[in-house]
PDB file of N, CA, C and O in Angstrom:
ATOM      1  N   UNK A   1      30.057 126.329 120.758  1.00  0.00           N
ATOM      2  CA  UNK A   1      30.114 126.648 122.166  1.00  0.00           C
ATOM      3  C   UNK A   1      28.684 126.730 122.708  1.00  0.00           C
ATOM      4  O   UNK A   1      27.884 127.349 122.006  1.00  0.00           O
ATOM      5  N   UNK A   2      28.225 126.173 123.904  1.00  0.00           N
ATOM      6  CA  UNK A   2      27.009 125.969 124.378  1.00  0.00           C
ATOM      7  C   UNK A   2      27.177 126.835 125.541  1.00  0.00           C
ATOM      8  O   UNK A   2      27.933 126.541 126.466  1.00  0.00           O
ATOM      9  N   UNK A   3      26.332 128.121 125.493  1.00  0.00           N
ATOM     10  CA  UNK A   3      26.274 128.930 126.602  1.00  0.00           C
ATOM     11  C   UNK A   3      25.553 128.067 127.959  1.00  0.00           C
ATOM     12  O   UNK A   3      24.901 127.023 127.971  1.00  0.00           O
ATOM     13  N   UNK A   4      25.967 128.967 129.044  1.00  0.00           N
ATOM     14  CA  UNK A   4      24.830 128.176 130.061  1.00  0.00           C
ATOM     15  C   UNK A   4      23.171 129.072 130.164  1.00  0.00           C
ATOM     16  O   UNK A   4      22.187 128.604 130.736  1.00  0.00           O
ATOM     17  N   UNK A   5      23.213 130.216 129.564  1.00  0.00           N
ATOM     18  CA  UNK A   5      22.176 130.993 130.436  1.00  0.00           C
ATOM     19  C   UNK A   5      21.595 131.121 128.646  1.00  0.00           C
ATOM     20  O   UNK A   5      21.388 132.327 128.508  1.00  0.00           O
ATOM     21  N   UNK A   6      21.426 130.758 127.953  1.00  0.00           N
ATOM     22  CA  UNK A   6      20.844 130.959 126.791  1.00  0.00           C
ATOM     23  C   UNK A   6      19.879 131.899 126.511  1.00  0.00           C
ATOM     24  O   UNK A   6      19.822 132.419 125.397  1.00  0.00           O
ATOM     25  N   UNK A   7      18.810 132.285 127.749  1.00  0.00           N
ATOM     26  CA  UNK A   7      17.626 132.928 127.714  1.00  0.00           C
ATOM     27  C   UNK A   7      18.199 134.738 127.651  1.00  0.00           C
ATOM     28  O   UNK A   7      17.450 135.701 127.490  1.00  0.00           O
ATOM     29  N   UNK A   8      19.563 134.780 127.814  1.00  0.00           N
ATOM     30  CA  UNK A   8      19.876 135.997 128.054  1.00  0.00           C
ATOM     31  C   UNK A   8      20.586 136.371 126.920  1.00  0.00           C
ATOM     32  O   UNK A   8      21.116 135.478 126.258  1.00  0.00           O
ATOM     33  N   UNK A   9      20.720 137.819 126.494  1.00  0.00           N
ATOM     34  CA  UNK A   9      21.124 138.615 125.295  1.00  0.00           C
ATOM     35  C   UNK A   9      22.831 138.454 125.335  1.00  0.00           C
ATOM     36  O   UNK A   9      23.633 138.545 124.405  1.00  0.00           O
ATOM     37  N   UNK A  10      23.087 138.146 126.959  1.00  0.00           N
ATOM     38  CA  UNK A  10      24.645 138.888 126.965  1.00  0.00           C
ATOM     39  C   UNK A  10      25.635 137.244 126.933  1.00  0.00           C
ATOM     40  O   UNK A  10      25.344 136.088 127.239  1.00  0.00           O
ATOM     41  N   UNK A  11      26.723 137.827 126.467  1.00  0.00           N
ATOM     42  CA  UNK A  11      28.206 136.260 126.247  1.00  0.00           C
ATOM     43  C   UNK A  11      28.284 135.878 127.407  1.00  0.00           C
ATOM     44  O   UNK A  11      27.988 134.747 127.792  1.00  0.00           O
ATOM     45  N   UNK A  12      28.763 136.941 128.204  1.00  0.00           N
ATOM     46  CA  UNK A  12      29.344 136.783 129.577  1.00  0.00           C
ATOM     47  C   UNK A  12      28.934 137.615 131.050  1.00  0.00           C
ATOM     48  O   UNK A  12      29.498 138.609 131.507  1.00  0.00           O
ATOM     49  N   UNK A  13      27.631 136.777 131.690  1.00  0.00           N
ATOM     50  CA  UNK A  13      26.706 136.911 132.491  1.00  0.00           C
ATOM     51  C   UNK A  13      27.102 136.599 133.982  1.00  0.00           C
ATOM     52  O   UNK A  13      27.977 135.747 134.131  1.00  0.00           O
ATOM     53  N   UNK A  14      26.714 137.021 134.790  1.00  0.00           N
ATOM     54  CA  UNK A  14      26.773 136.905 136.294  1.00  0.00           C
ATOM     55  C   UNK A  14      25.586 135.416 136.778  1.00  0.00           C
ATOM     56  O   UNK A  14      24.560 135.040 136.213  1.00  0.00           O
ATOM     57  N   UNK A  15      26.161 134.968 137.807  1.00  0.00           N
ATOM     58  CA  UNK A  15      25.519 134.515 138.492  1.00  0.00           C
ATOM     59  C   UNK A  15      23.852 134.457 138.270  1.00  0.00           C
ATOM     60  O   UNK A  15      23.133 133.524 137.914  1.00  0.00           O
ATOM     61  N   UNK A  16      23.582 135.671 138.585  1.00  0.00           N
ATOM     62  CA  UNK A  16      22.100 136.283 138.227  1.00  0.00           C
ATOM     63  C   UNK A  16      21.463 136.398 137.331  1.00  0.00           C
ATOM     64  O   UNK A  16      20.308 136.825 137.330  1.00  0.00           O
ATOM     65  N   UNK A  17      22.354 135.892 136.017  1.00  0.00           N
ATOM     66  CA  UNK A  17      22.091 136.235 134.431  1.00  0.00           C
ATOM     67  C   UNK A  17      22.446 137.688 133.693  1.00  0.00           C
ATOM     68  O   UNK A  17      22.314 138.082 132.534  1.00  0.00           O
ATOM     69  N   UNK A  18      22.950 138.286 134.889  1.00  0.00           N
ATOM     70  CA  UNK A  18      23.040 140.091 134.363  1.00  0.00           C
ATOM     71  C   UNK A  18      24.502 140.048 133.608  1.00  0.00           C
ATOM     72  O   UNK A  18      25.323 139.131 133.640  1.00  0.00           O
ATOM     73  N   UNK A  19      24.538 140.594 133.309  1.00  0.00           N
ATOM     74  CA  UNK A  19      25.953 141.260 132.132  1.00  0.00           C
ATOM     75  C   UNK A  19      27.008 141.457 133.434  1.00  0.00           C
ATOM     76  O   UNK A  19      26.899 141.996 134.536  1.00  0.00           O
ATOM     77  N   UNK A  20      27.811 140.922 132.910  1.00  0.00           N
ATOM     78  CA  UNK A  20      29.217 141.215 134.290  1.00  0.00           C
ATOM     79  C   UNK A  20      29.737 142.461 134.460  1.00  0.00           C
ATOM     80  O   UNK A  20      30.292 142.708 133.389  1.00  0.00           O
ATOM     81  N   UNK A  21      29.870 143.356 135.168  1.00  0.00           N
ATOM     82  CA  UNK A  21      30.395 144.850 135.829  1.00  0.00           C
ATOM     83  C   UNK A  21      31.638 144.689 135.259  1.00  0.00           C
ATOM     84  O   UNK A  21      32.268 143.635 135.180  1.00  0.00           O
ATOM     85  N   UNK A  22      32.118 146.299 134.675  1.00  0.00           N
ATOM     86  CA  UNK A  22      33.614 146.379 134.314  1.00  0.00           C
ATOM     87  C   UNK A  22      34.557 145.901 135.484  1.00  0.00           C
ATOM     88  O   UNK A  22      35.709 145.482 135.373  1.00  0.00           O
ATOM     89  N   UNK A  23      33.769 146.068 136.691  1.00  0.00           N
ATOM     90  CA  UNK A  23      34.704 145.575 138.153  1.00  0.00           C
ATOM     91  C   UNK A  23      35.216 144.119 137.720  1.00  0.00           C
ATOM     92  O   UNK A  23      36.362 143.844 137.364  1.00  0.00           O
ATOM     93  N   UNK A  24      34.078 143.209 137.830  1.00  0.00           N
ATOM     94  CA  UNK A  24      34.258 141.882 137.994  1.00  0.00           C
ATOM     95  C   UNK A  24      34.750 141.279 136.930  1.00  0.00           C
ATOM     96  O   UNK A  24      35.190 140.130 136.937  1.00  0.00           O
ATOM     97  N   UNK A  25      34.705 141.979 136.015  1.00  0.00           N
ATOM     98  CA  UNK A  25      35.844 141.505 134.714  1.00  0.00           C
ATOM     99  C   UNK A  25      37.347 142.431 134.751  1.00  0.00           C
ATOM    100  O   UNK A  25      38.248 142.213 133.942  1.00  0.00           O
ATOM    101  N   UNK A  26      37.415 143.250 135.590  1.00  0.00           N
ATOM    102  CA  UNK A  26      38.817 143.283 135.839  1.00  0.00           C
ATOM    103  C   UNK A  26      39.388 142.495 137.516  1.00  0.00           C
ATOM    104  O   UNK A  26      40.596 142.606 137.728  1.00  0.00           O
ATOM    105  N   UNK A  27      38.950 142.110 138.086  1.00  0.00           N
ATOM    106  CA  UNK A  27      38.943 141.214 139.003  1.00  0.00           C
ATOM    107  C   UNK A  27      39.454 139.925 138.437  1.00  0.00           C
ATOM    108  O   UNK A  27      40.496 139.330 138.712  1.00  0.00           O
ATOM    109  N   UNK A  28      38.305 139.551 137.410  1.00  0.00           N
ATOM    110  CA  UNK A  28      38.776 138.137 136.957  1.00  0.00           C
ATOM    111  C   UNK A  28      40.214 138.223 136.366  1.00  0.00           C
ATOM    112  O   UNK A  28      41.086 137.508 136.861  1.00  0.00           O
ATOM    113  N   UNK A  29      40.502 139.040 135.360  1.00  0.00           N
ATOM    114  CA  UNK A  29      41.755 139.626 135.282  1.00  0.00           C
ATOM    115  C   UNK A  29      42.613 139.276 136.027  1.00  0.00           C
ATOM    116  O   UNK A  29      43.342 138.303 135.831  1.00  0.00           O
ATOM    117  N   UNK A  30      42.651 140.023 136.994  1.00  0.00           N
ATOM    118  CA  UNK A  30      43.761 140.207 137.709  1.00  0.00           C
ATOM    119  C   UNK A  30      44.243 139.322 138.665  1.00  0.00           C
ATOM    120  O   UNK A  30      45.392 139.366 139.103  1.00  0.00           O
ATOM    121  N   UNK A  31      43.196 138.331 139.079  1.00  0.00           N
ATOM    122  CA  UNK A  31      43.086 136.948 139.957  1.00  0.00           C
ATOM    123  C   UNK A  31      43.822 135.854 138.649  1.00  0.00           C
ATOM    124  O   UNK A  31      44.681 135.045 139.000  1.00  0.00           O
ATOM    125  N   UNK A  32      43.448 135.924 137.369  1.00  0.00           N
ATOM    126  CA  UNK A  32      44.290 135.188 136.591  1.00  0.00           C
ATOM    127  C   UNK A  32      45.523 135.410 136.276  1.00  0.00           C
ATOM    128  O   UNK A  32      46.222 134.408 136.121  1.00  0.00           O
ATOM    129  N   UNK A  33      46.107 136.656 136.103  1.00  0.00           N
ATOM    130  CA  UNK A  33      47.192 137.032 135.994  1.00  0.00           C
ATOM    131  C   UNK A  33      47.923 136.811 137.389  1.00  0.00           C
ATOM    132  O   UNK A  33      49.153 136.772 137.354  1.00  0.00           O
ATOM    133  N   UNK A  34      47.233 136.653 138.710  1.00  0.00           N
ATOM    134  CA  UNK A  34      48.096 136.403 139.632  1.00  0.00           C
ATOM    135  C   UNK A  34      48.275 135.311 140.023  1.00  0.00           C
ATOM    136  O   UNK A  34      49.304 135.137 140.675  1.00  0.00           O
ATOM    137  N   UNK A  35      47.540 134.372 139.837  1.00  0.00           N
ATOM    138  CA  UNK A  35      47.318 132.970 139.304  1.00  0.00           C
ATOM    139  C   UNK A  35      48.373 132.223 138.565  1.00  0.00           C
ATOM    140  O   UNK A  35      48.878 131.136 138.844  1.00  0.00           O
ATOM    141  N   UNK A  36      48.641 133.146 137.415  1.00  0.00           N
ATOM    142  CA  UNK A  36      49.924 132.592 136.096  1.00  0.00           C
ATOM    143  C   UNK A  36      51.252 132.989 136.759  1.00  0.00           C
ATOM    144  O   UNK A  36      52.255 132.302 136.568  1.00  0.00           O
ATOM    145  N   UNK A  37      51.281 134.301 137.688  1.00  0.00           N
ATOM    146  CA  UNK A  37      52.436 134.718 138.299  1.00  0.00           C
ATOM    147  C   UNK A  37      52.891 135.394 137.040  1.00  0.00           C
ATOM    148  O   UNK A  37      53.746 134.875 136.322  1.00  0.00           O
ATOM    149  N   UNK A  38      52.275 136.659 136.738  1.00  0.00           N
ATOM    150  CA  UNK A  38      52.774 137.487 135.920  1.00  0.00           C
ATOM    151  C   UNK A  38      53.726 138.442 136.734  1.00  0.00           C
ATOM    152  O   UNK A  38      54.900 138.568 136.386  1.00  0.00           O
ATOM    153  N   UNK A  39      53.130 139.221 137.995  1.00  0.00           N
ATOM    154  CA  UNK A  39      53.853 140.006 138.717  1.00  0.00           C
ATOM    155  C   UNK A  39      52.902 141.334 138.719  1.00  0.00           C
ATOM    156  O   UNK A  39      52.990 142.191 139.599  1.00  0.00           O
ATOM    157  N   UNK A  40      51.933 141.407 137.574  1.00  0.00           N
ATOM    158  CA  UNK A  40      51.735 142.957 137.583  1.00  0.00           C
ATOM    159  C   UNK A  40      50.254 142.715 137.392  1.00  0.00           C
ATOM    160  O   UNK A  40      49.850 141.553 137.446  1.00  0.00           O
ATOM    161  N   UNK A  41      49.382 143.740 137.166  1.00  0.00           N
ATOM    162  CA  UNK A  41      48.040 144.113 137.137  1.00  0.00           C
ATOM    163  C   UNK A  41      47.799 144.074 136.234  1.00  0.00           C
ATOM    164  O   UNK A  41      48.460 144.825 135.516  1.00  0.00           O
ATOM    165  N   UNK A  42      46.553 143.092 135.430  1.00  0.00           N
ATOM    166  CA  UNK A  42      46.350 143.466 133.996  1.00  0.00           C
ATOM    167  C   UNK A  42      44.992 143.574 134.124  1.00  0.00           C
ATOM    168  O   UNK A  42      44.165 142.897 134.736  1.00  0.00           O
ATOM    169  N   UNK A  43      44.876 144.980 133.130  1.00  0.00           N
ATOM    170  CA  UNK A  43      43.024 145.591 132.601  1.00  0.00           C
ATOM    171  C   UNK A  43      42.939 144.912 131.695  1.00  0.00           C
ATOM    172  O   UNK A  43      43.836 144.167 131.300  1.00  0.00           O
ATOM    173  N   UNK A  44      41.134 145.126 130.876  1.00  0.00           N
ATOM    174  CA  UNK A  44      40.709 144.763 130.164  1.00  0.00           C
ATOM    175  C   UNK A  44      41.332 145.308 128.605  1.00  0.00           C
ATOM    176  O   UNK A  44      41.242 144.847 127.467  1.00  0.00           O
ATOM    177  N   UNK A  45      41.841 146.237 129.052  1.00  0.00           N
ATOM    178  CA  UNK A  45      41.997 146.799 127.041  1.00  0.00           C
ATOM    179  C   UNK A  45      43.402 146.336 127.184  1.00  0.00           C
ATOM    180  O   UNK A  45      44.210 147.073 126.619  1.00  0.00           O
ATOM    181  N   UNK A  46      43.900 145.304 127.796  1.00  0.00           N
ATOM    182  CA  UNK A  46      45.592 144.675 127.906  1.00  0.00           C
ATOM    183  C   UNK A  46      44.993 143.683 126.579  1.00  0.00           C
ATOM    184  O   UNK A  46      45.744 143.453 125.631  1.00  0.00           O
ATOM    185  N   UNK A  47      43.964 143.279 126.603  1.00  0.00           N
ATOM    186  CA  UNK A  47      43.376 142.089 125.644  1.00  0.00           C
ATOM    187  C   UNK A  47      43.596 142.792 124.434  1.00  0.00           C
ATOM    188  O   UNK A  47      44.443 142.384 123.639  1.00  0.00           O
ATOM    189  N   UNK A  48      42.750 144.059 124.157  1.00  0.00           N
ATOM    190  CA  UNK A  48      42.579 144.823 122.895  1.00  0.00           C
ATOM    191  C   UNK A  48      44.113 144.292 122.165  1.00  0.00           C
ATOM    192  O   UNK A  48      44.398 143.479 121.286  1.00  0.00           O
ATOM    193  N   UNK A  49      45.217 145.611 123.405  1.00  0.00           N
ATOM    194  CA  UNK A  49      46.194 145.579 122.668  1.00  0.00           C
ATOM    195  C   UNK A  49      47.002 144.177 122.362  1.00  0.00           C
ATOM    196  O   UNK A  49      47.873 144.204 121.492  1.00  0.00           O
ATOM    197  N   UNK A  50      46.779 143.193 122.926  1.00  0.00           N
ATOM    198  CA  UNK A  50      47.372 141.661 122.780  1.00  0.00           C
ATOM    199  C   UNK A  50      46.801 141.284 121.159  1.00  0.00           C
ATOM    200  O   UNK A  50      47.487 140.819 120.248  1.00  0.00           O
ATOM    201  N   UNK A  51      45.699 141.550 121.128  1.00  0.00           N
ATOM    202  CA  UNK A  51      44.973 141.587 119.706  1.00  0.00           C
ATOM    203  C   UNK A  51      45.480 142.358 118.503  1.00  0.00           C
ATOM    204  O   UNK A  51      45.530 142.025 117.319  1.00  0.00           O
ATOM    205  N   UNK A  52      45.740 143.156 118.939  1.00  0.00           N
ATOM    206  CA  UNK A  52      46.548 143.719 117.754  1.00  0.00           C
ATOM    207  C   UNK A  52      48.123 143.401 117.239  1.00  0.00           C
ATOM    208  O   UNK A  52      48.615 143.132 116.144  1.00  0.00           O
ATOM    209  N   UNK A  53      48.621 143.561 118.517  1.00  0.00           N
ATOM    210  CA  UNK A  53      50.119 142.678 118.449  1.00  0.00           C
ATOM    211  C   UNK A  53      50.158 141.536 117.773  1.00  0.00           C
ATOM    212  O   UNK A  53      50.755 141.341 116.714  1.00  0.00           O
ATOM    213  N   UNK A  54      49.159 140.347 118.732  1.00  0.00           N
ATOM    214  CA  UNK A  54      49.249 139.099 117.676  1.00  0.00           C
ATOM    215  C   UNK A  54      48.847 139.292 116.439  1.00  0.00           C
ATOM    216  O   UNK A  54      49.420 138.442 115.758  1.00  0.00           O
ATOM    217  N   UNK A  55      47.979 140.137 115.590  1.00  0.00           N
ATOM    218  CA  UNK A  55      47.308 139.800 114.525  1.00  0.00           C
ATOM    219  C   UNK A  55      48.439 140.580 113.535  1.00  0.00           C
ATOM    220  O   UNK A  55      48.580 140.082 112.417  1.00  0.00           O
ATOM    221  N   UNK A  56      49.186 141.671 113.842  1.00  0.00           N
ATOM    222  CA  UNK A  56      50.500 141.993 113.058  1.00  0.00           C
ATOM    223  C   UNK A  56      51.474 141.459 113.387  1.00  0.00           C
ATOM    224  O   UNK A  56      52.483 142.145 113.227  1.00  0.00           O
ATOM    225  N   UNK A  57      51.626 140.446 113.813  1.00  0.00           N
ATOM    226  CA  UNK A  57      53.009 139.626 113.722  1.00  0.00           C
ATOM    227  C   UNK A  57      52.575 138.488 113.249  1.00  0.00           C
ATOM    228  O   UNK A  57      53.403 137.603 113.035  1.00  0.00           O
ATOM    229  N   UNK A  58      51.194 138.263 112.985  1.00  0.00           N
ATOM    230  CA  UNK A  58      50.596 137.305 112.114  1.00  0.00           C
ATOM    231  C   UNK A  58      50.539 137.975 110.675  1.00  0.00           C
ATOM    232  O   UNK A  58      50.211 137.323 109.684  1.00  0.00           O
ATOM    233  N   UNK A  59      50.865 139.256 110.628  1.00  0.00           N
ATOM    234  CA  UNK A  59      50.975 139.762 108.964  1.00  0.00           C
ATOM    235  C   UNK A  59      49.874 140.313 108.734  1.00  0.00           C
ATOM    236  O   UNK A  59      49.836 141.168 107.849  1.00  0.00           O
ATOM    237  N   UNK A  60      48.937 140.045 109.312  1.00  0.00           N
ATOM    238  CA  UNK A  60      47.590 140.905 108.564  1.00  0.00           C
ATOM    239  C   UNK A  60      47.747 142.030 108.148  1.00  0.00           C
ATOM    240  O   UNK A  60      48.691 142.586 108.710  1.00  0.00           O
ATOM    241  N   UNK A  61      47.041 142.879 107.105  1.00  0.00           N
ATOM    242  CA  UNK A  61      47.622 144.022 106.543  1.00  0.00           C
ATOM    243  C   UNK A  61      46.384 145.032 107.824  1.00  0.00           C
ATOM    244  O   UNK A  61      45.283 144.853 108.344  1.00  0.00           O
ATOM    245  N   UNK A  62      47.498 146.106 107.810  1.00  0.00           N
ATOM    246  CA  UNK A  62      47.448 146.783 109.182  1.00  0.00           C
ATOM    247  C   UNK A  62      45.921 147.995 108.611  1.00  0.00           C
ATOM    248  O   UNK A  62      45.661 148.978 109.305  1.00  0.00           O
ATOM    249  N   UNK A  63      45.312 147.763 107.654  1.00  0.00           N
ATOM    250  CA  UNK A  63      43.807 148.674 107.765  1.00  0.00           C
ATOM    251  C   UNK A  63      43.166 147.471 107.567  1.00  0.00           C
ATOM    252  O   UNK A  63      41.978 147.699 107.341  1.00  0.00           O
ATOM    253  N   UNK A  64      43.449 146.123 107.546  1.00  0.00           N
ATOM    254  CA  UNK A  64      42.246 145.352 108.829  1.00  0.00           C
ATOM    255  C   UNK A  64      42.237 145.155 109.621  1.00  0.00           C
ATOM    256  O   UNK A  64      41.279 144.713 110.255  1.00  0.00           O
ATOM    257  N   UNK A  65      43.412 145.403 110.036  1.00  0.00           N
ATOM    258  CA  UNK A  65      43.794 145.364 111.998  1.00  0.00           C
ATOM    259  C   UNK A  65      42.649 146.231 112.328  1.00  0.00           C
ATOM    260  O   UNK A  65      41.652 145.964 112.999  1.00  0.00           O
ATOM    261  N   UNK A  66      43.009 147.409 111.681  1.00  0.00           N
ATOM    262  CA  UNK A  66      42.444 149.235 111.973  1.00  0.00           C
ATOM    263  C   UNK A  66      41.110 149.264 112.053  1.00  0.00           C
ATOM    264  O   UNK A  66      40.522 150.092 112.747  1.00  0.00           O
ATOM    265  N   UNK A  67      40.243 147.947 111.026  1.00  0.00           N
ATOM    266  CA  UNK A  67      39.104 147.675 110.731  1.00  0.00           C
ATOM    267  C   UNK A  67      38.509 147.163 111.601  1.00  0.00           C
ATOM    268  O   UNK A  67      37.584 147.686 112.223  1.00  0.00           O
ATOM    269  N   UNK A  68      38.966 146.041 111.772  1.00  0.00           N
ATOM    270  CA  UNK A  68      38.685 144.919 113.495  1.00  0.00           C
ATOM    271  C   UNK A  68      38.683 145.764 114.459  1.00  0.00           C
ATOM    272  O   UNK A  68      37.611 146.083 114.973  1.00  0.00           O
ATOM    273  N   UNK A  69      39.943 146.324 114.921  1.00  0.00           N
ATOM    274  CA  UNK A  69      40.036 146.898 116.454  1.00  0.00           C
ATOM    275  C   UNK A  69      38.530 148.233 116.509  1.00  0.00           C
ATOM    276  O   UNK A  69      37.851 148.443 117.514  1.00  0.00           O
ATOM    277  N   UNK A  70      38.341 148.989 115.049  1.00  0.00           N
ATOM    278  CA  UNK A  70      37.612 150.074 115.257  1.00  0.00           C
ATOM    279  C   UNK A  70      38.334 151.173 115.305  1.00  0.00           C
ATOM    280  O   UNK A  70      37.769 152.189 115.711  1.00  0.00           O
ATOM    281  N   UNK A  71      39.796 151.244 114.895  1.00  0.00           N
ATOM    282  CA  UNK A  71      40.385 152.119 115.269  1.00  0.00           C
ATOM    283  C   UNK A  71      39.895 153.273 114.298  1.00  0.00           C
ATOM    284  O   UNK A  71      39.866 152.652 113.235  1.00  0.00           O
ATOM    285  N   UNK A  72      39.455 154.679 113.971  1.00  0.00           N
ATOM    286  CA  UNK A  72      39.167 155.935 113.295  1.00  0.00           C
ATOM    287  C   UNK A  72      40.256 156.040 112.242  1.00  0.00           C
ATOM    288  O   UNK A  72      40.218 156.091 111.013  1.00  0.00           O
ATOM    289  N   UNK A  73      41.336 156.055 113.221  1.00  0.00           N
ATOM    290  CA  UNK A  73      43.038 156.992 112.282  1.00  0.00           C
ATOM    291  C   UNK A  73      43.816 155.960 112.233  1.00  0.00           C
ATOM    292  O   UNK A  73      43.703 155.109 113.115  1.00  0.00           O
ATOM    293  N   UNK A  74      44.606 155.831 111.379  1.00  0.00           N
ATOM    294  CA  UNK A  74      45.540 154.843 111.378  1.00  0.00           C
ATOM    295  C   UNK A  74      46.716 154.864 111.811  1.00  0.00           C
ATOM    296  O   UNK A  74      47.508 154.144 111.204  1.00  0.00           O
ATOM    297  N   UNK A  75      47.259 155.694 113.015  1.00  0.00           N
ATOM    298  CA  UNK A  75      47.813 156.135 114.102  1.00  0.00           C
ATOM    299  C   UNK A  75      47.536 155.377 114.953  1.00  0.00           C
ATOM    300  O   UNK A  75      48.447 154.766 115.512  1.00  0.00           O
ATOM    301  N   UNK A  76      46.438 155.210 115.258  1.00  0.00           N
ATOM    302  CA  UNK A  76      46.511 154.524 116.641  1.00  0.00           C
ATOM    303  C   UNK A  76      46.410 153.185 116.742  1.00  0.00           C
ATOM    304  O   UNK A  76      46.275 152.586 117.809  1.00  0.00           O
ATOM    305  N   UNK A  77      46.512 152.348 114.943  1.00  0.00           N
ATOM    306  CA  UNK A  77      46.782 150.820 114.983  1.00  0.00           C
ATOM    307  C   UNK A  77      48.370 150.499 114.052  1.00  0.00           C
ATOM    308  O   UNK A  77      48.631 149.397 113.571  1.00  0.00           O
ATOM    309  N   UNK A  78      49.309 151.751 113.952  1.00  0.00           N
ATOM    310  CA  UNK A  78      50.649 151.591 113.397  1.00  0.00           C
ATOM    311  C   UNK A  78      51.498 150.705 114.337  1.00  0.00           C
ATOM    312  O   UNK A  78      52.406 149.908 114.104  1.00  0.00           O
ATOM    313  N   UNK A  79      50.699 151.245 115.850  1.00  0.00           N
ATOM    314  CA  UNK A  79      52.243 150.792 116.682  1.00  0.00           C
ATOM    315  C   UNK A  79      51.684 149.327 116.810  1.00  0.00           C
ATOM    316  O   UNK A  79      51.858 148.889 117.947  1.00  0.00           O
ATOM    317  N   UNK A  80      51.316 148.810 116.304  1.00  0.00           N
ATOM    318  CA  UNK A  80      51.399 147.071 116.438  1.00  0.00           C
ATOM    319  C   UNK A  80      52.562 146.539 115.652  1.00  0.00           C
ATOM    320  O   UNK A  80      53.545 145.845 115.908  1.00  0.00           O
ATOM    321  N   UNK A  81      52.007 147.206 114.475  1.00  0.00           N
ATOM    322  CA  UNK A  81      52.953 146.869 113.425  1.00  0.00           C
ATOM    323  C   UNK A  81      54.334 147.054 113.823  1.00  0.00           C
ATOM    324  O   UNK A  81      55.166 146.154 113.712  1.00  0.00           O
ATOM    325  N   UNK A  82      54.628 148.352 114.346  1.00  0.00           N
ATOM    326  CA  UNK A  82      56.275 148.776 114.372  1.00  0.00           C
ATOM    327  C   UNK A  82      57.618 147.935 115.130  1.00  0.00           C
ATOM    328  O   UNK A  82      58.840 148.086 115.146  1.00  0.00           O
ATOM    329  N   UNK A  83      56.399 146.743 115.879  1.00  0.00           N
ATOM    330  CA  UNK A  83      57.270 145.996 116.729  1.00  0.00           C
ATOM    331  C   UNK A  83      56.977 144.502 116.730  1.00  0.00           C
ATOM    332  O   UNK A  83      57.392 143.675 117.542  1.00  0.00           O
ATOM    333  N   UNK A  84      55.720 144.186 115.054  1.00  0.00           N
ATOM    334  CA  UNK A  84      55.946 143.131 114.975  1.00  0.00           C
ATOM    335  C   UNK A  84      57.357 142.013 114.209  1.00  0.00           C
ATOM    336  O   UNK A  84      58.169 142.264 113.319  1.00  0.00           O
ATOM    337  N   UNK A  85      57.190 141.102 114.823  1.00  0.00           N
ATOM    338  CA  UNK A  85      58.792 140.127 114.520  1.00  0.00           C
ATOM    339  C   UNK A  85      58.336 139.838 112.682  1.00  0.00           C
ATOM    340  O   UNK A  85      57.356 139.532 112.002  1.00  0.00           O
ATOM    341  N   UNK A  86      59.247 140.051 112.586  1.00  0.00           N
ATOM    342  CA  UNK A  86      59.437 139.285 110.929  1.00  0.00           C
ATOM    343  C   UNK A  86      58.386 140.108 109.677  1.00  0.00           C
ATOM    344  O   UNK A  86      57.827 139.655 108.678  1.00  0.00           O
ATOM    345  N   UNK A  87      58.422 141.118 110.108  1.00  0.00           N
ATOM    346  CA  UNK A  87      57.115 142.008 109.176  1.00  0.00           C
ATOM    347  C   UNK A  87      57.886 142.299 107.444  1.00  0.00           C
ATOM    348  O   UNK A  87      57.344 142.606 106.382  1.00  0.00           O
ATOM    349  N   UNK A  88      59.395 142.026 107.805  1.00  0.00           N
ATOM    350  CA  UNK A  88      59.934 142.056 106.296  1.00  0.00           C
ATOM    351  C   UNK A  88      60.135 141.166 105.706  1.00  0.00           C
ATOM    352  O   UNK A  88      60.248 141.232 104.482  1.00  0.00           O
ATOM    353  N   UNK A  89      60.241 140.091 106.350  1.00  0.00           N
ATOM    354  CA  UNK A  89      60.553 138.329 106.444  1.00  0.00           C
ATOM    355  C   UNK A  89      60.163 138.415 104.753  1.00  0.00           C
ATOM    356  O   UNK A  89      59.357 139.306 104.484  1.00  0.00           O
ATOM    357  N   UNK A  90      60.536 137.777 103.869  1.00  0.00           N
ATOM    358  CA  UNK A  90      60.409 137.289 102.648  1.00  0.00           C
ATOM    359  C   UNK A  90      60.084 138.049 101.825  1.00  0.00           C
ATOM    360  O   UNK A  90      59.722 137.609 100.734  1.00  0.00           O
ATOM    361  N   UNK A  91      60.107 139.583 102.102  1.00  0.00           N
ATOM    362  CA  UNK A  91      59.277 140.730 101.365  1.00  0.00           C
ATOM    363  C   UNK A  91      60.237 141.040  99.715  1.00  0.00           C
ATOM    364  O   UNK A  91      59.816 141.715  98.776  1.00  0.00           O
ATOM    365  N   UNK A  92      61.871 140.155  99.804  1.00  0.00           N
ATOM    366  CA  UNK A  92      62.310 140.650  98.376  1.00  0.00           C
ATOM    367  C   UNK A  92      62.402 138.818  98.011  1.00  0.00           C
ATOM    368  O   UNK A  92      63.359 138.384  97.369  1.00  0.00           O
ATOM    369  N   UNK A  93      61.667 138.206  98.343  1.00  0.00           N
ATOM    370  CA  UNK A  93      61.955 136.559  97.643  1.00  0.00           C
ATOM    371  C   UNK A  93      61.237 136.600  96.511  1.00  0.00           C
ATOM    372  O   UNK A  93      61.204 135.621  95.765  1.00  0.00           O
TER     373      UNK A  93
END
């Protein structure tokens, strides 16, 4: 991937080269989601939790989920698991 602003520290930069405001990255958000015709408002930590969902219904074992996300307790990366599809799928073959 070839950034445009290379000279700068940050992924995802403004216009100006500055680091984008929590505003304008929930803006972009929410202009895309209304865009797709979701219906509703989506924040930034909607991503987090999309990340975790997909990566336990992809099977990953749930203390590298816990590892990735940063989560402390392993409470607060169970509920991915509890509602991913097929998590028993082949578990007595």
């Amino acid at each position: 991937m070839q950034r445009e602003y290379p000279d700068t520290p940050w992924l995802f930069n403004s216009e100006r080269k500055a680091p984008l405001t929590t505003r304008t990255v929930r803006d972009i958000l929410n202009r895309a989601a209304e865009e797709a015709g979701l219906g509703y408002s989506v924040h930034p930590h909607m991503i987090r939790h999309s990340t975790g969902f997909y990566l336990a219904s992809k099977g990953y074992d749930t203390r590298k989920i816990q590892d990735y996300l940063g989560h402390r307790q392993i409470q607060h990366t169970v509920r991915y698991t509890k509602l991913a599809p097929g998590q028993f799928e082949g578990m007595w073959e």
